[in-house]
C-alpha positions in Angstrom: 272.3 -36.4 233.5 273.5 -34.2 230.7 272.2 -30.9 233.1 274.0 -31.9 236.1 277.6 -32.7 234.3 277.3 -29.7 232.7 276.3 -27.6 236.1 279.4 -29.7 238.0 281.6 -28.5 235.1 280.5 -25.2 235.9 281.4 -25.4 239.2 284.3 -26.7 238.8 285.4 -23.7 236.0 284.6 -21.3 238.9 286.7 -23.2 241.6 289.4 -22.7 239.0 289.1 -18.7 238.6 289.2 -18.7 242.4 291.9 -20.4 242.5 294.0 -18.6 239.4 292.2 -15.1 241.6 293.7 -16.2 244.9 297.1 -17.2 243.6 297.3 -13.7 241.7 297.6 -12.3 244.7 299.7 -14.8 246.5 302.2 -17.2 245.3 301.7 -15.7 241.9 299.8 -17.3 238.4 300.4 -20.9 238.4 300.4 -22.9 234.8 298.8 -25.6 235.6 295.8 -24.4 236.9 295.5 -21.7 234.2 295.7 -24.9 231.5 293.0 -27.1 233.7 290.7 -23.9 234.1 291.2 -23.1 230.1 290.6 -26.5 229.4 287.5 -26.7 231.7 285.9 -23.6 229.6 286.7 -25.1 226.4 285.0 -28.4 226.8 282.1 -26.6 228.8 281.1 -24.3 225.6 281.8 -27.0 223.2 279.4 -29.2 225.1 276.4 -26.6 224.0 277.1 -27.0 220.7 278.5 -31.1 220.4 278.0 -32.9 223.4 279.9 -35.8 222.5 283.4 -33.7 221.5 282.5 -31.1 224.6 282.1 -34.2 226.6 285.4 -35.9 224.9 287.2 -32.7 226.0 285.8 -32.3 229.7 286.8 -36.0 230.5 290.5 -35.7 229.5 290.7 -32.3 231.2 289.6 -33.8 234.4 292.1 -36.0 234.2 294.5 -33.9 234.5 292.3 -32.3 237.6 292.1 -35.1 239.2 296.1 -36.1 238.9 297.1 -32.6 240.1 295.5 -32.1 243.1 296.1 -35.8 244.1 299.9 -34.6 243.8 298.1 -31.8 246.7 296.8 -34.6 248.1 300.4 -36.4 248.3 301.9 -32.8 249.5 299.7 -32.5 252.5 300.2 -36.3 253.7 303.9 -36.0 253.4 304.6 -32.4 254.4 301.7 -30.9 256.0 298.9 -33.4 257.1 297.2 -31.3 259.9 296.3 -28.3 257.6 292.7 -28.9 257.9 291.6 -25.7 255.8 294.0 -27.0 252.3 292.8 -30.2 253.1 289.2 -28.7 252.4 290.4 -26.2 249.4 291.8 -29.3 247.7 289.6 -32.0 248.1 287.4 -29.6 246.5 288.1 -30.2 242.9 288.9 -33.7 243.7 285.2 -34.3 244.6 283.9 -32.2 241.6 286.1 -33.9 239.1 285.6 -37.5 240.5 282.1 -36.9 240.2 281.6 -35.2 236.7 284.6 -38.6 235.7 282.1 -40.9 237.0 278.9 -39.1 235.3 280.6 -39.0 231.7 282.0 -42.6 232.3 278.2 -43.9 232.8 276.7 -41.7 230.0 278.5 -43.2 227.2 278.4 -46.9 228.8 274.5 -46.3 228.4 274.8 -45.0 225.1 276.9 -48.1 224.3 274.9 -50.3 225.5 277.7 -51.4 227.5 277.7 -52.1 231.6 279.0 -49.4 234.1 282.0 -50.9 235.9 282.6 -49.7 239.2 286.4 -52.0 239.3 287.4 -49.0 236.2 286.6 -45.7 238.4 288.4 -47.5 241.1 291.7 -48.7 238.9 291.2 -45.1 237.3 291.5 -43.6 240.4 294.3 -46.1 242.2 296.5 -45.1 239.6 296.2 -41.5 239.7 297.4 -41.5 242.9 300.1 -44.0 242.7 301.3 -41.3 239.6 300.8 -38.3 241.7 302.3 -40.1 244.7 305.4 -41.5 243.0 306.1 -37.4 241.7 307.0 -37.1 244.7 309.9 -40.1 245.0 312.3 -37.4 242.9 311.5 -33.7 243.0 314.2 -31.1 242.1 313.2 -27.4 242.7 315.2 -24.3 243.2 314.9 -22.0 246.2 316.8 -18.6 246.5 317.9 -18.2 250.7 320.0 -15.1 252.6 323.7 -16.9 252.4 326.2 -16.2 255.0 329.4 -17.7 254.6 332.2 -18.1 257.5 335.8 -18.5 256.7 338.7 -18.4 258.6 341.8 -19.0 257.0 343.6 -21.2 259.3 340.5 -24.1 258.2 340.4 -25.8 255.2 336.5 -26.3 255.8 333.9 -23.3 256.2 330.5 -22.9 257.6 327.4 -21.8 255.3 324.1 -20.5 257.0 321.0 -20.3 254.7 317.9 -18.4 256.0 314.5 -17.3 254.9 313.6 -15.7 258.0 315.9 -15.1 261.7 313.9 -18.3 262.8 314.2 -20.6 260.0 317.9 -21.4 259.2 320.1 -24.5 258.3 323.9 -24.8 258.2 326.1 -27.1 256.3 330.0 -27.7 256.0 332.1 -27.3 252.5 335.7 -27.5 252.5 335.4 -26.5 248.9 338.7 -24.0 247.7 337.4 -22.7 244.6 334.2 -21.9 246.4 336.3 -20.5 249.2 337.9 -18.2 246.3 334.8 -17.1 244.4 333.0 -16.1 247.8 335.6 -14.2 248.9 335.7 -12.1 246.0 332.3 -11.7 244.8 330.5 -11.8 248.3 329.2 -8.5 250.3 331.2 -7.9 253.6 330.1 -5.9 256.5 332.0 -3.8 259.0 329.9 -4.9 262.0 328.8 -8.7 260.8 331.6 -11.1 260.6 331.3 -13.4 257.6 330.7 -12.8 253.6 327.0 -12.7 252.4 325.2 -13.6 249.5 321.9 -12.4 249.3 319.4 -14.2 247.3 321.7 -17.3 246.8 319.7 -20.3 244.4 320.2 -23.4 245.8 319.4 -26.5 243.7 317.4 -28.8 246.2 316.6 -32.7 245.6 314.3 -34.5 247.9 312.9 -38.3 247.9 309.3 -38.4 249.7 310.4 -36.4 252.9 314.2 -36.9 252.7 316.6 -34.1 251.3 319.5 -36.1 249.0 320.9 -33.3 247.3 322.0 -29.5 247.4 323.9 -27.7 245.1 324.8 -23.9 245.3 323.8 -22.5 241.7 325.0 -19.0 242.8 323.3 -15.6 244.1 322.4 -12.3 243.1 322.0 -8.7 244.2 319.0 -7.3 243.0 320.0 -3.6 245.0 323.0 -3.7 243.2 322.0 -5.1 239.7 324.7 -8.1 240.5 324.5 -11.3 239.4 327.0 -14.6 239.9 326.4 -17.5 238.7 328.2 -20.2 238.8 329.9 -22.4 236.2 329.4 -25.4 237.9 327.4 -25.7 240.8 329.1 -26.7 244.2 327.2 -29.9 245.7 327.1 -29.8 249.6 328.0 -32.6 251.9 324.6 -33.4 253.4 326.2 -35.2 256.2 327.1 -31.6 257.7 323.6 -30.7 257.4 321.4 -29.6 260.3 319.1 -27.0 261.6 315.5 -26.0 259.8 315.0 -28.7 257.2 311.2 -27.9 256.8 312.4 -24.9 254.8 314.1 -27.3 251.8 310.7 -28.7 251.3 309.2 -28.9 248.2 307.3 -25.9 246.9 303.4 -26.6 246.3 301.6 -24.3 246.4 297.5 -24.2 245.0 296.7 -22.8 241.7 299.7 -23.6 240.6 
C-alpha cells in the first residue's frame, strides 16, 4: 500500500508542475497551486525518510487539493458546465487526491487496529464540497474593462459602456455628479468618437452563485500615458440599469491558480 500512495503522490506532484507550467504561460502563476504542489513535494520526500510525518504531511495537503478543485468543480457547474475538456483537467486531481485520502485513511486505521469507515470518506468528502460550493454564495473580485462614458449636459443621468472585446459589452446608468465631474476632467476624449474613455477602468464586482449584486467603479488607468486615477471612494452602480454581456462579470477561475 505504502508503494502505491507514494506512486499516486507522485503523480499527483507532476499534475501540479503541469499545471504551475501551463498557467506560466497563460493566466499567469497561481498561489494556490504553487503551495498544493510545494506541499505535495514536501510530504513526498519526507515520506522516504518518516513515513508516518511524510504521510501526516501528504494527507493535510490533499486536503487542501481536494477543496480547491471542488471550488473548479463548483465553477464549472455554475458558470461553464459543458466544457468537457476542464471537466477532465479538473477531475484529475480530484480522483488522485480522493484516492491517495482514502489509501492513508485505511493505512493508519490498520495500524490502529481500528475499522475503516466508509460513512468518514463520504462526510469528508460532502463537506468539502458544501465549503467549496458555499465560496461561491459571496465572491468579490476585480476586473479592469475599456470604459466609455456618455454625457450630455442637458441629463442628469449618463450612460457607461464596459468592454473586453467589440462583442462583449454591458452598459449601466449613473446619475452620479461627482462622477460626472471627475470623468470629465480626467477622461481621454477623441475628435472622431463621441464620449470620454477610460481605458483600463477596475471595477469592483460582487456576485452570489450566478447573480451579479454589486459594482463599484474603483477607477482606471493609462498605462501609455503612465496615468493613474483612482478613486477616493468608489462609485456603486445601480444594477437595475444593467444589461448587455453579463457573462463577462463572472467570477475569475482559472486552473493552477
Amino acid at each position: 500500500m505504502k508503494y502505491l500512495i507514494s506512486i499516486l503522490t507522485f503523480l499527483l506532484l507532476l499534475y501540479g508542475l503541469l499545471a504551475l507550467f501551463a498557467s506560466l504561460f497563460s493566466t499567469g502563476l497561481g498561489i494556490f497551486t504553487l503551495i498544493l504542489t510545494v506541499g505535495t513535494f514536501i510530504g513526498l520526500i519526507t515520506s522516504i525518510f518518516n513515513k508516518r510525518v511524510g504521510w501526516t504531511i501528504i494527507f493535510t495537503v490533499i486536503i487542501g487539493w481536494l477543496l480547491r478543485y471542488l471550488e473548479h468543480v463548483s465553477y464549472l457547474l455554475l458558470y461553464d458546465p459543458k466544457n468537457e475538456a476542464r471537466w477532465i483537467i479538473v477531475l484529475i486531481p480530484i480522483l488522485l487526491s480522493l484516492s491517495i485520502f482514502i489509501l492513508i485513511y485505511k493505512a493508519r486505521q490498520e495500524k490502529t487496529g481500528r475499522p475503516f469507515r466508509a460513512k468518514f470518506i463520504c462526510l469528508t468528502f460532502l463537506a468539502l464540497a458544501s465549503l467549496a460550493l458555499a465560496s461561491f454564495l459571496r465572491k468579490t473580485q476585480t476586473q479592469e474593462f475599456n470604459c466609455w462614458y456618455f454625457i450630455e449636459d442637458n441629463q442628469d443621468d449618463f450612460k457607461i459602456s464596459f468592454s473586453v472585446t467589440p462583442k462583449h459589452i454591458f452598459e449601466i446608468r449613473s446619475n452620479s455628479k461627482e462622477l460626472k465631474t471627475i470623468i470629465k476632467r480626467e477622461a481621454i476624449t477623441y475628435d472622431f468618437r463621441q464620449g470620454y474613455y477610460c481605458p483600463e477602468t477596475k471595477l469592483r464586482i460582487v456576485t452570489q452563485l450566478k447573480e451579479v449584486v454589486g459594482l463599484k467603479i474603483m477607477g482606471f488607468r493609462n498605462t501609455d500615458k503612465n496615468k493613474i486615477i483612482k478613486f477616493d471612494k468608489p462609485f456603486e452602480l445601480d444594477l437595475k440599469t444593467l444589461k448587455g454581456d453579463q457573462t463577462i462579470l463572472q467570477p475569475n477561475f482559472t486552473l493552477g491558480d
